[in-house]
VOLUM-170296 format. One record per residue (C-alpha): x, y, z; residue in three letters. Coordinates in steps of 0.001 Angstrom, whole numbers, padded with zeros to 6 digits, always signed. Layout:
BEGIN
XYZALA ...
***
This chain:
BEGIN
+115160+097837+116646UNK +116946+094700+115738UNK +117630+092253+118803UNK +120035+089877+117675UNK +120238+086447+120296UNK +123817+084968+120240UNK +123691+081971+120961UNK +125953+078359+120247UNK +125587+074953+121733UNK +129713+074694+122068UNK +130718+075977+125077UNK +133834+074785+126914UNK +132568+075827+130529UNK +128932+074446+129983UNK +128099+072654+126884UNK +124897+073073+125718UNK +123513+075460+128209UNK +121431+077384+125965UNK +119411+073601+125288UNK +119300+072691+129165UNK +115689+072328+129925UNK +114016+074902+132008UNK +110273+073904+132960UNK +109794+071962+130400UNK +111464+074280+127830UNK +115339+074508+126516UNK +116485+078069+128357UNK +117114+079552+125066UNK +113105+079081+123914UNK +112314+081489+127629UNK +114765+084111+126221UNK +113707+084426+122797UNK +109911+084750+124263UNK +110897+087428+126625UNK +112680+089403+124127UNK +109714+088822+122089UNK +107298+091588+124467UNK +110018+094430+123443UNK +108684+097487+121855UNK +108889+097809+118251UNK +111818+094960+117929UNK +112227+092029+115991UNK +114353+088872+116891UNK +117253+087007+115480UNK +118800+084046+116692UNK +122481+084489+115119UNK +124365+081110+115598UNK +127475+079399+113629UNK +127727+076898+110916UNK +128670+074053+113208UNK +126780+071042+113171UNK +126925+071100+117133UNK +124148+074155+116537UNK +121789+072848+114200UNK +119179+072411+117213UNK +118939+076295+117658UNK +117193+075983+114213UNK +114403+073822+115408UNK +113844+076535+118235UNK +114238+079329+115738UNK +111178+077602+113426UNK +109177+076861+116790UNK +109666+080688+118502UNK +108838+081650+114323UNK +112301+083594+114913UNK +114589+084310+111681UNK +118221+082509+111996UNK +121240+083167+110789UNK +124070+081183+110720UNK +128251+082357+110452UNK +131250+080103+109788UNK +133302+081662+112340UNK +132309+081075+116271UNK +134884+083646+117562UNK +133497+086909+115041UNK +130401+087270+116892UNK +130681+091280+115683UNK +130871+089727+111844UNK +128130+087199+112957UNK +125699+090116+114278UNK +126946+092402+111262UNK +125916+089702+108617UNK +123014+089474+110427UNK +121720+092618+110612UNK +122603+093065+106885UNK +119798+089972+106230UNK +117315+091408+108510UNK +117759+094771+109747UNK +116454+096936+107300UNK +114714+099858+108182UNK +116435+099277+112165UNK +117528+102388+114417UNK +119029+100065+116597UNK +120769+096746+117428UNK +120690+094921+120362UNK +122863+091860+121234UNK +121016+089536+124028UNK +122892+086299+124920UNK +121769+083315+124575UNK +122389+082800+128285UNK +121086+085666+130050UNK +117503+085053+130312UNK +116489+087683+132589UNK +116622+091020+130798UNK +114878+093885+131921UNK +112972+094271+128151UNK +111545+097432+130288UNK +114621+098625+130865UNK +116085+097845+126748UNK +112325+099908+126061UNK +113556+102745+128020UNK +117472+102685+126312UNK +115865+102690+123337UNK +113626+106194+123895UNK +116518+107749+125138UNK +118980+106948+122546UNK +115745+108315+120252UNK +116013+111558+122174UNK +119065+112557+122494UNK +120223+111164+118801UNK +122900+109303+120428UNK +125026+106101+119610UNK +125215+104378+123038UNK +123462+104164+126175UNK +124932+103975+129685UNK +124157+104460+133657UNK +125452+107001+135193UNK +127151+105299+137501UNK +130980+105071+138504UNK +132865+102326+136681UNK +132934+099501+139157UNK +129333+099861+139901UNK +127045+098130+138237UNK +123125+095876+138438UNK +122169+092536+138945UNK +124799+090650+136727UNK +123316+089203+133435UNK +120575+091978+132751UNK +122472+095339+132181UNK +123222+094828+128074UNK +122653+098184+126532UNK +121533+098450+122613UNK +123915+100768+120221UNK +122156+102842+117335UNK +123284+101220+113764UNK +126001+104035+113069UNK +127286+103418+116353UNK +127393+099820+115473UNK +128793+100154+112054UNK +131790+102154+113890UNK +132340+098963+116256UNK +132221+097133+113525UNK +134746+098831+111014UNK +137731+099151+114171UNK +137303+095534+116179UNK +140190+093763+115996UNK +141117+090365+117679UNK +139560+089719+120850UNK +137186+092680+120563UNK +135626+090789+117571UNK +134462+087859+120195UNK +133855+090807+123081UNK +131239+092936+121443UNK +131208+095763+123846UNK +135070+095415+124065UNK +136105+098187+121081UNK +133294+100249+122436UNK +134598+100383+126140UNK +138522+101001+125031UNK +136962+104031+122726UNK +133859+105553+124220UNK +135890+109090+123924UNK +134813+108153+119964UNK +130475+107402+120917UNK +127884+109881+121775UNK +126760+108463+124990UNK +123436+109047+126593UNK +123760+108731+130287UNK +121030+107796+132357UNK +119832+107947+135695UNK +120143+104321+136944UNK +117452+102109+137798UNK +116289+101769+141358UNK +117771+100388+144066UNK +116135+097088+143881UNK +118338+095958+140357UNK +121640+096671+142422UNK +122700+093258+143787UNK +125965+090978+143862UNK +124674+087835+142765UNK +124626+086413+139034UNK +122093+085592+136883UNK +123618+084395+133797UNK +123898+081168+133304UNK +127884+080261+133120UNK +128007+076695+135282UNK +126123+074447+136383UNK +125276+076049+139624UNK +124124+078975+137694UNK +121423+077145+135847UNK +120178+075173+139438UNK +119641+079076+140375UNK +117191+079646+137114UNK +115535+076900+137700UNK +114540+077508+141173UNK +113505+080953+140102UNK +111623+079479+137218UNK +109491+076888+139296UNK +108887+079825+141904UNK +108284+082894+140701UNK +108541+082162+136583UNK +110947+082336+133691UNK +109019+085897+132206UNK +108826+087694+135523UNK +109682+090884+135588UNK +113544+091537+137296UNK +111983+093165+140285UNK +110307+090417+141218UNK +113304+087359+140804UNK +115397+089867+142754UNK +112555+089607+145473UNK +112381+085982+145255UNK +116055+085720+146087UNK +116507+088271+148557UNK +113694+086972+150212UNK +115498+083462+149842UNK +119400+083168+151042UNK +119971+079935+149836UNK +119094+080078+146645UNK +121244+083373+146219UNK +124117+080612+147472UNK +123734+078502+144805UNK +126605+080261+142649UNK +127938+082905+144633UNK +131533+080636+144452UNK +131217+081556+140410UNK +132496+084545+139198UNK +131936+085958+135248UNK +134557+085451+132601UNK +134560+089142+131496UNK +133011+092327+133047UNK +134698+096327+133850UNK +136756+095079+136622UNK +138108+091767+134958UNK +138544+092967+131488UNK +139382+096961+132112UNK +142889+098197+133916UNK +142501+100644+136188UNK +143220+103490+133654UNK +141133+102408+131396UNK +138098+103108+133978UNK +139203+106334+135279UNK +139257+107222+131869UNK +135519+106733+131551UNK +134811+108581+134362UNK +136278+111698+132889UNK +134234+111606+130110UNK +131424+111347+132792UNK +132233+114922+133433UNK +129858+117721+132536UNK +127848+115862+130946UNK +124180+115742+131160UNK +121637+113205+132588UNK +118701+111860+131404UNK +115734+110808+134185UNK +113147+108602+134295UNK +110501+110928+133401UNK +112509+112191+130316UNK +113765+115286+131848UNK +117571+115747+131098UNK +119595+117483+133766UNK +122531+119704+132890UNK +125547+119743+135409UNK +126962+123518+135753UNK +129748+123079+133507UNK +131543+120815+131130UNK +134301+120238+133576UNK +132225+119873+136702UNK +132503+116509+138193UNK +130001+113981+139400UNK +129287+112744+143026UNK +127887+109860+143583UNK +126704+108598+147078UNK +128453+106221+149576UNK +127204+103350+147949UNK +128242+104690+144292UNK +124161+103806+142623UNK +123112+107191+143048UNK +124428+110748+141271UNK +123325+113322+144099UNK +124964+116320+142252UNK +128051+117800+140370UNK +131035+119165+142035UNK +132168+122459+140630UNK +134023+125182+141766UNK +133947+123966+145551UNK +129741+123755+145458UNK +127758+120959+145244UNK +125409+121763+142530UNK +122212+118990+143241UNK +119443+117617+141436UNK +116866+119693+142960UNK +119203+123076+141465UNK +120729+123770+144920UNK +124507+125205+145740UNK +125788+123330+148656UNK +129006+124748+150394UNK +131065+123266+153524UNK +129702+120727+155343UNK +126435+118936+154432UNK +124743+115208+154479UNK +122947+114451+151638UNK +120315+112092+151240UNK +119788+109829+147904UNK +116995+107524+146841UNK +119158+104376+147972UNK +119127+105826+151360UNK +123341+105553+151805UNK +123216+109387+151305UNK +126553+111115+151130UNK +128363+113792+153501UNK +129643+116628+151321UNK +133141+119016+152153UNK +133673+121669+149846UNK +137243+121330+148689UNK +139852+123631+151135UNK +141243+126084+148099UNK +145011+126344+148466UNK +146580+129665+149382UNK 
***
């Protein structure tokens, strides 16, 4: 796999955010080293010709990190492209990390990556419902390079600075392996990417306390354990995401495609639902999938038909309460 760290020192929210010093360390130097204990991957720092950038390359030559460098800031698909023509060969997969994310779940990418393997497919997703989603700033998912190659043929405009944006308005045209989210403890509403200024005063406090390469678990410990650090940017909200940058119709339609399809768990297992058109149920709280709907039973997990009335429990402990659908006529 190919990880490819986008990352520029322009940035008209937060100038040189990727360089702001961390312990000691500019922020982007803690990213590149966590990315670093992925499985099989190697790193590239892709940046832009400006002048503004050339410190990335001292931190490229430091980390021992290849570089590459494109003349235009807003193609960050033609930067990545270009970039995974210089250094890719041989890759099964891309991966795009940001230069201001720097708590990925590499565990997590390591897990994307043997189910994309798997099930020969071009994208990797949750299964969750649209507007659900983990800890913001750790949820990128990597593509496999034909899946990329088709992003990178059809993005136009804004989807050329959006990476994931062609891919979201199309997924009808991906093979998409769905996965059984991660536990609980990765579902939470505070950010951890590093848009303001307040953002960064939150990384540092998790740096000093629990450590810049600790695993997700455990900074999502630290600041539920620790209210006023999760304060420090909850007034900042993300520039894109599925609810900012995706209508309404646009996310319904990726939940039909959600239909019938099957699931892959953490052990490796893959669960069919019942039929292509059966739909999925998700608990209260939306992070679990407790079974499929389907001709007015509740097909679950554990291969049980539910009909009527029934609670049903989930791992996340909101559980959901089941009513077969009253057939008209």
């Amino acid at each position: 796999m190919l990880i490819i760290l986008t990352a520029r020192c322009g940035s008209d929210r937060f100038p040189n955010k990727v360089l702001a010093e961390v312990e000691g360390l500019p922020l982007i130097y803690w990213i590149g080293t966590r990315l670093k204990d992925t499985e099989n991957a190697q790193v590239v720092i892709a940046t832009t010709t400006s002048p503004d950038d050339d410190p990335l390359v001292e931190i490229a030559e430091a980390k021992y990190m290849p570089i590459y460098r494109h003349p235009d800031p807003d193609d960050v698909v033609g930067r990545m492209t270009a970039a995974l023509e210089l250094y890719g060969e041989g890759a099964k997969y891309i991966f795009r990390a940001l230069g201001d994310s720097p708590f990925i779940a590499t565990e997590i990418l390591d897990e994307a990556i043997k189910t994309l393997e798997a099930t020969k497919s071009d994208a990797f997703l949750w299964m969750l419902p649209p507007e659900v989603l983990p800890v913001y700033g750790a949820r990128e998912f990597p593509y496999s390079i034909a899946g990329w190659h088709k992003i990178n043929r059809n993005a136009k405009g804004e989807e050329r600075e959006h990476v994931d944006m062609w891919f979201s308005r199309n997924r009808n045209r991906f093979k998409i392996a769905y996965h059984d989210p991660p536990d609980s403890v990765y579902f939470r509403t505070y950010r951890l990417e590093v848009d303001w200024p307040e953002d960064l005063e939150l990384v540092r406090r998790v740096a000093k306390e629990v450590g810049m390469l600790a695993p997700l678990s455990e900074i999502n410990r630290y600041i539920d354990n620790n209210p006023d650090v999760a304060r420090l940017n909850i007034k900042q909200v993300e520039k894109t995401g599925p609810t900012i940058s995706y209508n309404y119709r646009e996310r319904r339609a990726w939940f039909k495609l959600m239909q019938g399809v099957p699931v892959v768990a953490w052990d490796g297992s893959i669960w069919d639902a019942p039929d292509e058109k059966a739909t999925p149920i998700f608990c209260s709280s939306g992070k679990c999938l407790v079974g499929y709907g389907w001709e007015g039973e509740l097909h679950t997990k554990e291969g049980h038909r539910i009909k009527g009335f029934s609670r049903i429990s989930c791992s996340c402990g909101t559980g959901k309460v089941w009513r077969s659908p009253i057939k008209k006529g």
